[in-house]
Backbone as CSV, one residue per row, in Angstrom:
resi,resn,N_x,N_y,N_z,CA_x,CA_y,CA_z,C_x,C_y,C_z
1,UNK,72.453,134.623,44.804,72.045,133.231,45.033,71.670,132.599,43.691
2,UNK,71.853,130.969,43.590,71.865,130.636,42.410,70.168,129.576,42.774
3,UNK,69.697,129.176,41.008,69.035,128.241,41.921,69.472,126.604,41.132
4,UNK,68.716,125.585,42.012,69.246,124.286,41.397,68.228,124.007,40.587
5,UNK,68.392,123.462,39.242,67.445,122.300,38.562,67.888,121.797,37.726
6,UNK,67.246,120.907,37.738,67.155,119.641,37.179,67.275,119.282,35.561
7,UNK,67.307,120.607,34.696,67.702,120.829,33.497,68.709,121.037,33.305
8,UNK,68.956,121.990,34.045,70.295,122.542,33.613,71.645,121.201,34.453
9,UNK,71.409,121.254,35.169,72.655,119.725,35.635,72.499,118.835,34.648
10,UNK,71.049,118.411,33.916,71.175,117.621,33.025,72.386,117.584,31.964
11,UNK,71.884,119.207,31.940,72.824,119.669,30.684,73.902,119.757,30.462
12,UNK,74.504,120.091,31.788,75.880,120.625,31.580,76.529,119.065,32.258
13,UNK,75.762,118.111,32.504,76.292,116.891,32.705,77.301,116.262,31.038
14,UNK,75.904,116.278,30.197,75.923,116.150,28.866,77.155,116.720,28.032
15,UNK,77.102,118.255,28.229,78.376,118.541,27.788,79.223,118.618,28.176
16,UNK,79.728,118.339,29.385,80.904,118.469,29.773,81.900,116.826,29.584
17,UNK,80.433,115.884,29.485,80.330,114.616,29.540,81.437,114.633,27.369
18,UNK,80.609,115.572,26.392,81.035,115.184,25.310,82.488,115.932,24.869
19,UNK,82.626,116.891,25.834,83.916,117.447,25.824,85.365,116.714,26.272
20,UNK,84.697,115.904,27.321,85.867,115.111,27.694,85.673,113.724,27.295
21,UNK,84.596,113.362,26.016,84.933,112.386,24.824,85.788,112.646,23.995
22,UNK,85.487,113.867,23.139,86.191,114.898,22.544,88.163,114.398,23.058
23,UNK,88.112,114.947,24.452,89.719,115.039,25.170,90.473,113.590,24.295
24,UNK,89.595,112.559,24.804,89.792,111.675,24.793,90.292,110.916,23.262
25,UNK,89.280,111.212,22.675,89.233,110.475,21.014,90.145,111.214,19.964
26,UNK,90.343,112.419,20.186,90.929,112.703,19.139,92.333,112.463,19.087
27,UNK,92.973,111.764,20.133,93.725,110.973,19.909,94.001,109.802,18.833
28,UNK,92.744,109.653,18.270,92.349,108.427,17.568,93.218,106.819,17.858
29,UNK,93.016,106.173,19.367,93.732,105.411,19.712,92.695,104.540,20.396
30,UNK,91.422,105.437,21.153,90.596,104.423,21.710,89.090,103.924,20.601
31,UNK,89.121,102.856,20.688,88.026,101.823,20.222,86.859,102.670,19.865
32,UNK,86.090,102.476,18.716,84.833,103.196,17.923,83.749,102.898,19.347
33,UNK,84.119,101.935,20.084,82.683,101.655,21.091,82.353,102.626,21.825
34,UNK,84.041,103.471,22.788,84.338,104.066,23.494,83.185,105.069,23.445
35,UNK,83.546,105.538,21.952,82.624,106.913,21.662,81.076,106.532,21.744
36,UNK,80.748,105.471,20.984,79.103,105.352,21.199,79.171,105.433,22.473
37,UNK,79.740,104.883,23.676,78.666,104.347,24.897,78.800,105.851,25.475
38,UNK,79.938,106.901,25.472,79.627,108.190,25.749,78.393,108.642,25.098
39,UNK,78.346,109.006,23.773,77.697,109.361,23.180,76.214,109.174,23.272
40,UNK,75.689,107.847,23.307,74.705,107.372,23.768,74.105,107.399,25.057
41,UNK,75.004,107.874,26.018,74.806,108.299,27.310,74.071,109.303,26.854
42,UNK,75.082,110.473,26.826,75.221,111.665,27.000,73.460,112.348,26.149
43,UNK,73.506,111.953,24.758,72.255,112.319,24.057,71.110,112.072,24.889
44,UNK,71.227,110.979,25.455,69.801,110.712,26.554,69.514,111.968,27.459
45,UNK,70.574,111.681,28.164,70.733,112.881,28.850,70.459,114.398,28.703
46,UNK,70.861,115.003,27.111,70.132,116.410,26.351,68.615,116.039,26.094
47,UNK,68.590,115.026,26.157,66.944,114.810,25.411,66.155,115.134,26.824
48,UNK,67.131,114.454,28.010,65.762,114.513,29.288,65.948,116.318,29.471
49,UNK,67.058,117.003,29.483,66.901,118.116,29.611,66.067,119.328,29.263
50,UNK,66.118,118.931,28.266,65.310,119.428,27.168,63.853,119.016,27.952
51,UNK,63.484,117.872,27.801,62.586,117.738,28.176,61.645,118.438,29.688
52,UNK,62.682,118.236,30.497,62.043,118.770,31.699,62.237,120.015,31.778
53,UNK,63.062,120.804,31.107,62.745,122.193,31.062,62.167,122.831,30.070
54,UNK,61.166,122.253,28.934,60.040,122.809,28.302,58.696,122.389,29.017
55,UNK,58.875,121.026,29.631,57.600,120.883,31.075,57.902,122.002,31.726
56,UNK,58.586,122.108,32.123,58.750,123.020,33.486,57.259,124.567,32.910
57,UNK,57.690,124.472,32.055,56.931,125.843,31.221,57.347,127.644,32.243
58,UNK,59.190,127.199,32.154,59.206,128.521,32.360,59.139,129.677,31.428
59,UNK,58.767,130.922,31.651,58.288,132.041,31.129,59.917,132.897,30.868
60,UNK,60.675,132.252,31.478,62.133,132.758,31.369,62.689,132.770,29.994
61,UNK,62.960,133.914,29.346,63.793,133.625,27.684,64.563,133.290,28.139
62,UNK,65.439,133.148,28.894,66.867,132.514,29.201,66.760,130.867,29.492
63,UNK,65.733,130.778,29.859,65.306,129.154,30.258,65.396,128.779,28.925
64,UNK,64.284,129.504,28.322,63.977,128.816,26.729,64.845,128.709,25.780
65,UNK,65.989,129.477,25.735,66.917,129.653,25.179,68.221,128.571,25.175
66,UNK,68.245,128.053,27.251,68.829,127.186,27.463,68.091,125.968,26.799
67,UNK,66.772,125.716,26.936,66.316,124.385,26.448,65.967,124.024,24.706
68,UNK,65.843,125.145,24.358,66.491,125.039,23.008,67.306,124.011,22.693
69,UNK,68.657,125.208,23.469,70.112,124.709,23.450,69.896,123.381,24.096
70,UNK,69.408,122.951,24.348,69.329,121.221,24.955,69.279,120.474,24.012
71,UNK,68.192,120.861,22.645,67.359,119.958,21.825,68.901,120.362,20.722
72,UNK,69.294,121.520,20.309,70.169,121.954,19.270,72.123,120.429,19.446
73,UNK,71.947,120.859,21.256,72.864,119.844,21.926,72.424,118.130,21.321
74,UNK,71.364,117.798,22.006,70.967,116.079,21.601,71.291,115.850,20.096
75,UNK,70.572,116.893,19.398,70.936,116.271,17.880,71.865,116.565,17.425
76,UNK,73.408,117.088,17.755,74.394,117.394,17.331,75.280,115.846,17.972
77,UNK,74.900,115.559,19.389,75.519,114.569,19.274,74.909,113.073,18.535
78,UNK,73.653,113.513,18.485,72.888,112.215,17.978,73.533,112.021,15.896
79,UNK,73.877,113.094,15.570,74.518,113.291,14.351,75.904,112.753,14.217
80,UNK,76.532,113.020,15.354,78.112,112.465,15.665,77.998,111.103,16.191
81,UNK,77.077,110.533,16.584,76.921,108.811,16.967,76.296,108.302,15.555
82,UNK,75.778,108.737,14.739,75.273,108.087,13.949,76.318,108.469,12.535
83,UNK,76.866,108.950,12.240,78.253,109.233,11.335,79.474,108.087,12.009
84,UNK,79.349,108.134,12.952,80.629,107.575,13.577,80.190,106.026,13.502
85,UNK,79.104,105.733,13.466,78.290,104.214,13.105,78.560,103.927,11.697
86,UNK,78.113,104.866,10.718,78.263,104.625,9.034,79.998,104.605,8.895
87,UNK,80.373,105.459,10.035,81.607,104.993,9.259,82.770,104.036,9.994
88,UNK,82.142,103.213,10.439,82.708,102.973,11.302,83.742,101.108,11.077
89,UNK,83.589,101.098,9.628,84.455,100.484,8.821,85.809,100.996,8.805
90,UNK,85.988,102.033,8.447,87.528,102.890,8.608,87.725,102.846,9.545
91,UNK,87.788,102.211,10.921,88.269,102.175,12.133,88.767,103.445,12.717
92,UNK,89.418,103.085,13.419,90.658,104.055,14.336,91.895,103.717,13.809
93,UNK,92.539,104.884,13.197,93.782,104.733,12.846,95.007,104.515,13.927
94,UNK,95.164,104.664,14.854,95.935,104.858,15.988,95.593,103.116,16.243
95,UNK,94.610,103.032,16.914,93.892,101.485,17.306,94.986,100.769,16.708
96,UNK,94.112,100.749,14.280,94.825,99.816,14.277,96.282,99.468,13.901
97,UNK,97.097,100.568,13.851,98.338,100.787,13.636,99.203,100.213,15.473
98,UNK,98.444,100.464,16.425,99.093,99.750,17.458,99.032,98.291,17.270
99,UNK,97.286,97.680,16.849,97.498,96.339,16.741,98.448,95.780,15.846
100,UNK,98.557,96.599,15.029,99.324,96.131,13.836,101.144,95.849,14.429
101,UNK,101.343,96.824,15.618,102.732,96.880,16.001,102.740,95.841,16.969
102,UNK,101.804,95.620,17.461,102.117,94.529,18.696,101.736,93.197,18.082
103,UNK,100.949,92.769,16.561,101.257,91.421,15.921,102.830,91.761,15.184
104,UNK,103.241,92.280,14.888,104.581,92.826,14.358,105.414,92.025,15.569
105,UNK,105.793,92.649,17.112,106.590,91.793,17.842,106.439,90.681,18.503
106,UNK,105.032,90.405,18.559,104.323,88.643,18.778,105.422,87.462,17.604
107,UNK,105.002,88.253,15.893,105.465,87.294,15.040,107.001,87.044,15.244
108,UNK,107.615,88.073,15.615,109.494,88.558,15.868,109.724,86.859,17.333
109,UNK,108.725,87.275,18.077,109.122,86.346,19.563,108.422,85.115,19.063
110,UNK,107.540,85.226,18.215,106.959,83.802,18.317,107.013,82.479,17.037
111,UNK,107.082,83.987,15.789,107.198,82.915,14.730,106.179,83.130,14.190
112,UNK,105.118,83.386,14.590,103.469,83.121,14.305,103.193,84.808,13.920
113,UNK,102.809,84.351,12.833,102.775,85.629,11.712,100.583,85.811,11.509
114,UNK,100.854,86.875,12.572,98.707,87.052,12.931,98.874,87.906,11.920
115,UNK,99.114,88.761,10.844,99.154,89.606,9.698,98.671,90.723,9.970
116,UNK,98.606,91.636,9.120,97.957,93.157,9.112,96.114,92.829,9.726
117,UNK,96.068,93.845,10.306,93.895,93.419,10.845,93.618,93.755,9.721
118,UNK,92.438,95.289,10.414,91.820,95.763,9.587,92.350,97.003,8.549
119,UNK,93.477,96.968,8.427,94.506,97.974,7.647,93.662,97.916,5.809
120,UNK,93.805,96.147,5.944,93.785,96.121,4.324,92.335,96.106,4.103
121,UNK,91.164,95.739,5.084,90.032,95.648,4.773,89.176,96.867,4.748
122,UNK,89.697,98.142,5.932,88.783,99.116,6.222,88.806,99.676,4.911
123,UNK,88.061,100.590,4.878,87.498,101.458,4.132,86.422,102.875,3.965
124,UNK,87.110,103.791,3.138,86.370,104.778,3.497,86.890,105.982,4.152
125,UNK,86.384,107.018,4.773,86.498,108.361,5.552,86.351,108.019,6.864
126,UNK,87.662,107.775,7.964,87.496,107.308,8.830,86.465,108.862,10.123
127,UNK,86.031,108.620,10.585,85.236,109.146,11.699,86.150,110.430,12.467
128,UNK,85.564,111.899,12.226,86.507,112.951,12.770,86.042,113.241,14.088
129,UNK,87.160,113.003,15.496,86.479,112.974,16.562,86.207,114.747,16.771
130,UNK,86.777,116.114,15.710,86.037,117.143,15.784,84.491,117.698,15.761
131,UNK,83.669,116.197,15.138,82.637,116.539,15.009,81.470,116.653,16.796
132,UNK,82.698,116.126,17.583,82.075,115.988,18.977,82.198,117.270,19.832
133,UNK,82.997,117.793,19.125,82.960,119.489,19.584,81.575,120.112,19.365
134,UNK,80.794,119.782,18.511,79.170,120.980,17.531,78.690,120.795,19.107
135,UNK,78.021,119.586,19.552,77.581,119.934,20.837,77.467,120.529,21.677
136,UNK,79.035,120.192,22.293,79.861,121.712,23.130,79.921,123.103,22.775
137,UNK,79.991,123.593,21.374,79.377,124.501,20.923,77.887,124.933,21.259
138,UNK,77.242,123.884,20.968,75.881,124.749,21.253,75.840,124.833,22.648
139,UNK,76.131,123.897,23.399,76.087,123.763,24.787,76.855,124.927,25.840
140,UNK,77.782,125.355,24.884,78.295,126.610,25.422,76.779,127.787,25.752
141,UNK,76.889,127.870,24.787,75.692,128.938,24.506,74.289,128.485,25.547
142,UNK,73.914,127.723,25.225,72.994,126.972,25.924,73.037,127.065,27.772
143,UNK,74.578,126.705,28.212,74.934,127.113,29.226,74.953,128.745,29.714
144,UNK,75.237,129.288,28.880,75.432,130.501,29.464,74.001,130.881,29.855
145,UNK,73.165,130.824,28.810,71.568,130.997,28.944,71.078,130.162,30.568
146,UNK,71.800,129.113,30.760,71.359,128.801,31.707,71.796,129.238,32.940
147,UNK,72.957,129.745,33.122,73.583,130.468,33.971,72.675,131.822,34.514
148,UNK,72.308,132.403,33.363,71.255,133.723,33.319,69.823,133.549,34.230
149,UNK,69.716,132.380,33.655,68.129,131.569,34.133,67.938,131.097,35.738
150,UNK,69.685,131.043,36.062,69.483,130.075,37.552,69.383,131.148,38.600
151,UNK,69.464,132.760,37.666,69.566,133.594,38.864,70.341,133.974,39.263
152,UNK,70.334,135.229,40.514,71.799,135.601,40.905,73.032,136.419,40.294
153,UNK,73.988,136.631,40.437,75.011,137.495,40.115,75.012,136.930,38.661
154,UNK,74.900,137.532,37.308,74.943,136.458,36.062,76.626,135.952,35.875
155,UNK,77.467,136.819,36.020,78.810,136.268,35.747,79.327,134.776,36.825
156,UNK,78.798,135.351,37.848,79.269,134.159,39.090,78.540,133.059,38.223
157,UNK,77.349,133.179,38.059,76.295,131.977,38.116,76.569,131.337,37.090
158,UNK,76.832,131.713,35.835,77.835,131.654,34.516,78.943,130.911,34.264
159,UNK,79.949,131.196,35.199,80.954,130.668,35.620,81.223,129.171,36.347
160,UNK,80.425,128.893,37.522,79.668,128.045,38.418,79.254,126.668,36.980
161,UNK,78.214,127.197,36.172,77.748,126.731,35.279,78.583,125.595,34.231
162,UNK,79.432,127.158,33.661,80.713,126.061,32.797,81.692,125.501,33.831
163,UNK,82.089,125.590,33.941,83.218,125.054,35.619,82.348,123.713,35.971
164,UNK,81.509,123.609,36.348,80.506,122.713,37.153,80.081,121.250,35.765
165,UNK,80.326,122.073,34.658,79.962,121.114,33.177,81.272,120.196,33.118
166,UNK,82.061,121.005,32.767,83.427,120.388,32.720,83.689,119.310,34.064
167,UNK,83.829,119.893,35.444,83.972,119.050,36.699,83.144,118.043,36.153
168,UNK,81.718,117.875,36.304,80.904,116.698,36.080,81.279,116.087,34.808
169,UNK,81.016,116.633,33.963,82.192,115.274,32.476,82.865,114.703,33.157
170,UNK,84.409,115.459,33.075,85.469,114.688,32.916,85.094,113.524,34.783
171,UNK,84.619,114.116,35.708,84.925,112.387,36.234,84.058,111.823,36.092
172,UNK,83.245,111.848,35.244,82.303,110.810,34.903,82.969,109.886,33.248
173,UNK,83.530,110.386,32.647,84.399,110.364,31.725,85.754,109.397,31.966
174,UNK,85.976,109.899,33.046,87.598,109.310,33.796,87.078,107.535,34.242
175,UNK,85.801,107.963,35.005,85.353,106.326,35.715,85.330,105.429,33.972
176,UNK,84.851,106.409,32.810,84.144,105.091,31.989,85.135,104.901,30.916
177,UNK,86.762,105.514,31.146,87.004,105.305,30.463,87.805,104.280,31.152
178,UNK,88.292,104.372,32.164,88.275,102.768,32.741,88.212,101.682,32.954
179,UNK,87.035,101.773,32.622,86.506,100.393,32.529,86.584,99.826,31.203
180,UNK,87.123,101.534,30.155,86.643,100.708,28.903,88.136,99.946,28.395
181,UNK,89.074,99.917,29.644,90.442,98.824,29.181,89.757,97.848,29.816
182,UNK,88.910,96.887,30.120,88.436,96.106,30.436,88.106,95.334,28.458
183,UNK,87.615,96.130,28.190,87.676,96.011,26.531,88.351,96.068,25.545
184,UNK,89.360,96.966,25.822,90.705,97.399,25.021,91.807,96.995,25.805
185,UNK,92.304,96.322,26.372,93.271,96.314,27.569,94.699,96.672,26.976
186,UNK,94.729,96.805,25.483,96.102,97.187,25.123,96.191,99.040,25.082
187,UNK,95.273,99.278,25.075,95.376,100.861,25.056,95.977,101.374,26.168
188,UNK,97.260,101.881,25.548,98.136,103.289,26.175,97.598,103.137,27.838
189,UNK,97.870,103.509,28.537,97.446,104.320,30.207,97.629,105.510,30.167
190,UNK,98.394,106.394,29.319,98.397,107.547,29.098,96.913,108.452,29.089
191,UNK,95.982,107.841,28.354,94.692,108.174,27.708,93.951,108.955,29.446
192,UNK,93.962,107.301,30.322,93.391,107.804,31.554,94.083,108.556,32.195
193,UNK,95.762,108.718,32.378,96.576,109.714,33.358,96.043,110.731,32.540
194,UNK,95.829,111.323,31.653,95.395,112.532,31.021,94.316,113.092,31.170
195,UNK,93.359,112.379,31.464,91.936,112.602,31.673,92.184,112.965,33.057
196,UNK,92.367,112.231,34.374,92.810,112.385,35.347,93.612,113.656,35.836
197,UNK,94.315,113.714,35.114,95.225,114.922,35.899,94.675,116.191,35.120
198,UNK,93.663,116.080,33.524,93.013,117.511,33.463,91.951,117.340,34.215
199,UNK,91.256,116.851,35.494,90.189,116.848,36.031,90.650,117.402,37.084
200,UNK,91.969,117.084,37.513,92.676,118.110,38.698,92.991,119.071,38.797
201,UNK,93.487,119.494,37.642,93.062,121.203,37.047,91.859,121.780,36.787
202,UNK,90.717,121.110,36.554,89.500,121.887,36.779,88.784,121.821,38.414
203,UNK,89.474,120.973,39.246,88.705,120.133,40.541,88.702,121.738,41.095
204,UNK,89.938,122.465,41.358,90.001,123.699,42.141,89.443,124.682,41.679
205,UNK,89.232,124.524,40.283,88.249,125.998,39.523,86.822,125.743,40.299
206,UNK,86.518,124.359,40.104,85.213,124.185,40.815,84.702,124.445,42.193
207,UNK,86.096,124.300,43.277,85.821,124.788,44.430,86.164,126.026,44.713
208,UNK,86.942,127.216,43.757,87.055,128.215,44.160,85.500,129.379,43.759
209,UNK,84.830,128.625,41.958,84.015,129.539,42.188,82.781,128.992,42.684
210,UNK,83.007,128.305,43.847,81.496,128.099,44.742,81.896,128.990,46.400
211,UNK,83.350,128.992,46.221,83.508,129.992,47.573,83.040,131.892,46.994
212,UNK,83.454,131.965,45.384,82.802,133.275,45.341,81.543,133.600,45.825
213,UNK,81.620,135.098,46.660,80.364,135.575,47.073,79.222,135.690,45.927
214,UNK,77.803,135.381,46.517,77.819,135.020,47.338,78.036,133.373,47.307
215,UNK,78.999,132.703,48.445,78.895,130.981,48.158,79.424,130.480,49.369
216,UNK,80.264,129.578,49.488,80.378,128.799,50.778,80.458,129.776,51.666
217,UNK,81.352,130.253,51.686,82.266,130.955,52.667,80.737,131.662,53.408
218,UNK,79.794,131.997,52.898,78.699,132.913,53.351,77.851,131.667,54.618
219,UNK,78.218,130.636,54.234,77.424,129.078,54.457,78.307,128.966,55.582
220,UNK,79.716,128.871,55.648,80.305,128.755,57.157,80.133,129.623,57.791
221,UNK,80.153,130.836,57.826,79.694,132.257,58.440,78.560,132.650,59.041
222,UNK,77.751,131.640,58.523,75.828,131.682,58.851,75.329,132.559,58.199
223,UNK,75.888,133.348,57.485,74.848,134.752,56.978,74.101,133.734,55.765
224,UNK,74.688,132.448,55.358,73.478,131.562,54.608,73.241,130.380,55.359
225,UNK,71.898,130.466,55.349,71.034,129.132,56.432,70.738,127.973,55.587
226,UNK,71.693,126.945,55.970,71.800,125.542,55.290,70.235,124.951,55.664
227,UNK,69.520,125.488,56.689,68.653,124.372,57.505,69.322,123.144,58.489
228,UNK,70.701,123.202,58.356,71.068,122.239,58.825,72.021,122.486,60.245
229,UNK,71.974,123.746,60.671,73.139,124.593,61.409,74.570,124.777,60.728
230,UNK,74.843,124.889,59.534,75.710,124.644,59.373,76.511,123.363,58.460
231,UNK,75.646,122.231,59.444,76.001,120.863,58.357,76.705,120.373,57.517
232,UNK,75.829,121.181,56.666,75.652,120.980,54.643,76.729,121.719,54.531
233,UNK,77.717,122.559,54.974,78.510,123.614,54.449,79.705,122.619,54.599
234,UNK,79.654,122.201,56.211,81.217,121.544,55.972,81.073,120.231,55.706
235,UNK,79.495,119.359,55.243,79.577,118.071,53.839,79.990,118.916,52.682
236,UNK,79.961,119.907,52.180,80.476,120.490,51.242,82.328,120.530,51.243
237,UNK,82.435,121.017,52.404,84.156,120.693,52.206,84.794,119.624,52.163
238,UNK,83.894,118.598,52.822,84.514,117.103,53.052,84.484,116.898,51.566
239,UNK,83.348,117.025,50.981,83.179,116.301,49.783,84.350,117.061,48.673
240,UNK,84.876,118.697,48.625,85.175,118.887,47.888,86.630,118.775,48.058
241,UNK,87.304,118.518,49.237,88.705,117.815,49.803,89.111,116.383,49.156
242,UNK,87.901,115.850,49.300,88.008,114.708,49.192,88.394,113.909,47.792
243,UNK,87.226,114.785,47.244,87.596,114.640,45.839,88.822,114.771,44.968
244,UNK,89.487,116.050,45.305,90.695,116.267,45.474,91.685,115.104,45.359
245,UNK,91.636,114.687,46.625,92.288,113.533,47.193,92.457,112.187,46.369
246,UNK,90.842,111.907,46.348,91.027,110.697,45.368,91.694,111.243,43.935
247,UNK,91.291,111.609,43.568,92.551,112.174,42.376,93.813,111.988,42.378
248,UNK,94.311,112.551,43.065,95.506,112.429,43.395,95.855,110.687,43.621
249,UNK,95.126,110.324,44.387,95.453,108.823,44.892,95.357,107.852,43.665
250,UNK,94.423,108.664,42.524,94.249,107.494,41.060,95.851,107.618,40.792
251,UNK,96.006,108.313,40.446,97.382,109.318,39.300,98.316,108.215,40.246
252,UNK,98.368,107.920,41.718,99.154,107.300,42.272,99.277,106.019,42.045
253,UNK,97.763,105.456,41.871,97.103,103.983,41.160,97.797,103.809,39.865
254,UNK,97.907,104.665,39.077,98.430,104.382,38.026,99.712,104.319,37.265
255,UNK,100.624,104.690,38.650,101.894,104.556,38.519,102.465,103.058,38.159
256,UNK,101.799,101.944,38.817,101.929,100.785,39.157,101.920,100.505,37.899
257,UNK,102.798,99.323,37.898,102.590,98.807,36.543,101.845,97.380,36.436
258,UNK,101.370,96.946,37.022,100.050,95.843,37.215,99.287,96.615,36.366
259,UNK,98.225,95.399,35.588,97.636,95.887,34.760,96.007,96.596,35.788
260,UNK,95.779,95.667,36.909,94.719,95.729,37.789,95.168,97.323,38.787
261,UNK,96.205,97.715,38.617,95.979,99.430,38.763,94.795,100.265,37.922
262,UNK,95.291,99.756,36.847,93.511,100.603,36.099,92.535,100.433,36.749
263,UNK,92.569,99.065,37.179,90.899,98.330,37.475,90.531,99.779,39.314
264,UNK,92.144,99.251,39.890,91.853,100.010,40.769,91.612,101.440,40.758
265,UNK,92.214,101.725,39.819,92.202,103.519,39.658,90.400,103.979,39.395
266,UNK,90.187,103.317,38.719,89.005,103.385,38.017,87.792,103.327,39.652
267,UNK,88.103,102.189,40.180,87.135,102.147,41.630,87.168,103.260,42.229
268,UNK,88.512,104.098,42.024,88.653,105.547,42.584,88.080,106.370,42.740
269,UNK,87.843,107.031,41.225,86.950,107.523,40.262,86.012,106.996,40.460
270,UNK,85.095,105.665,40.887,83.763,105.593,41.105,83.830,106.651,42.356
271,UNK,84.440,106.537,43.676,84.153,106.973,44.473,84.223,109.030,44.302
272,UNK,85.319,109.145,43.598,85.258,110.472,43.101,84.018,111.378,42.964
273,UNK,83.440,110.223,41.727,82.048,110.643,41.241,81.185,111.048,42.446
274,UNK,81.188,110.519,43.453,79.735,110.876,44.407,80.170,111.709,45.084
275,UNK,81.528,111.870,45.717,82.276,113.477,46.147,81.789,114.641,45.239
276,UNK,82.372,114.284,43.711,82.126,115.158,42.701,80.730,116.000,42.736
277,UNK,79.885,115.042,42.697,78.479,115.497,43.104,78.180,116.408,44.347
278,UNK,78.650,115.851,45.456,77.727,116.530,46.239,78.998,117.820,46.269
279,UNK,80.497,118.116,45.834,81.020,119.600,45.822,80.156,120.447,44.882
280,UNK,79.820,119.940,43.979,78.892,120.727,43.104,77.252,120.826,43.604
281,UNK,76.475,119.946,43.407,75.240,119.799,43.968,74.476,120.390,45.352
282,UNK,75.262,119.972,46.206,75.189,120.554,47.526,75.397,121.524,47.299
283,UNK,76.530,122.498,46.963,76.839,123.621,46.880,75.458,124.316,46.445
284,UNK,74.778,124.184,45.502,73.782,124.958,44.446,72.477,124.815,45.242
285,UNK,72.445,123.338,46.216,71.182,123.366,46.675,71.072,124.480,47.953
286,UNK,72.186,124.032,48.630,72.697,125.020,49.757,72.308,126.926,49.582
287,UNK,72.931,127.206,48.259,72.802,128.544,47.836,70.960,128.914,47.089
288,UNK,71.368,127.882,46.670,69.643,127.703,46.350,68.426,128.381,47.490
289,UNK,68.966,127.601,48.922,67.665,127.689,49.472,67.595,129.267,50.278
């Protein structure tokens, strides 16, 4: 049996949250903002972790070890938001080499010559989106410690842990990067089908290791007591079907070539997100009790 808190989801919200910034940026195609408003999320987020699991004042080295790894996490990304600020004159090379191609066939159709942007003005060492990996690094580590800490079989619980980091990023990742063509509206669609369809490759890692013993499967069977008769086990399948589903149904959203497919895909992915949650969440509280 595993148990739930409130640190460790913090945490592995956080990194899984900067890993699938990471996916995202080193493309070097989406907007310097993209990364702060992850980034700036996400650090909040290591900081509360951190925080509530040195309150907590567990006696666990594995706790302490994880909340460490919380504080080692915040300032690795708080280092990569604030580099990516100083340098944030050198733009995005990708960015502005597209703008640069699409005033290129404006001037061809129109006559009207908008010139090079920020090609001739930037300056400097443009921003390496590798530095958003140090996090995930520590956060690896950090995770595993927390895996140790939540109890239970350590490899299952371990597993559950990273699996459960990654699931929670990337669709929380997928909804915001969404919205962020609301801001960029010339950026690729590629960026989000990618994000999207690696979230569908982790969606089933996530529901297979919550059926490892002990896990659902123990929850439909009764030999684990939801409190609920049962209930909570099959809101657990709805939610983790479901999720599934909407996935699939974005990737379908985004076939369209309307630009308001994003907008819709993206509403998807809001709804994703609260599936997302309770396949994971429920699951842990369920095994938890």
């Amino acid at each position: 049996m595993i148990e739930l808190d409130a640190s460790t989801v913090l945490l592995q919200w956080a990194v899984g949250g900067m890993l699938g910034c990471w996916f995202t940026t080193r493309h070097r195609e989406v907007g310097l903002g993209y990364g702060w408003l992850l980034r700036g999320t996400y650090v909040l987020m290591a900081v509360a972790s951190a925080y509530i699991g040195f309150a907590s004042a567990s006696s666990s080295s594995a706790a302490t070890v994880r909340d460490i790894g919380g504080v080692c996490v915040a300032i690795a990304i708080a280092l990569g938001l604030g580099q990516s600020i100083v340098r944030r004159r050198a733009g995005v090379s990708g960015y502005i080499d597209d703008h640069d191609r699409r005033s290129q066939r404006v001037a061809e159709m129109t006559g009207i010559d908008r010139g090079d942007s920020e090609k001739e003005t930037s300056s400097g060492k443009e921003f390496a989106p590798l530095i958003d990996l140090l996090p995930v690094a520590f956060g690896l580590i950090a995770l595993i410690a927390a895996g140790v800490s939540d109890g239970g079989n350590d490899a299952v619980a371990i597993a559950r842990t990273l699996v459960g980091a990654a699931f929670l990023g990337f669709v929380s990742d997928a909804m915001l990067l969404g919205h962020w063509y609301l801001v960029q509206p010339g950026l690729p669609r590629r960026h989000v089908n990618d994000i999207v369809r690696m979230f569908l490759v982790i969606w089933p890692l996530e529901v297979i290791v919550m059926l490892i013993p002990t896990g659902m499967f123990s929850v439909f069977s009764g030999a684990v007591d939801d409190g609920w008769s049962g209930q909570l086990g099959w809101f657990w399948a709805a939610c983790a079907i479901t999720t599934g589903v909407l996935s699939i149904v974005t990737l379908k959203a985004l076939q369209e070539r309307a630009y308001s497919a994003v907008m819709a895909a993206t509403g998807l992915m809001y709804l994703a997100i609260l599936t997302a949650f309770g396949t994971d969440l429920v699951a842990r509280a369920v095994l938890a009790g």
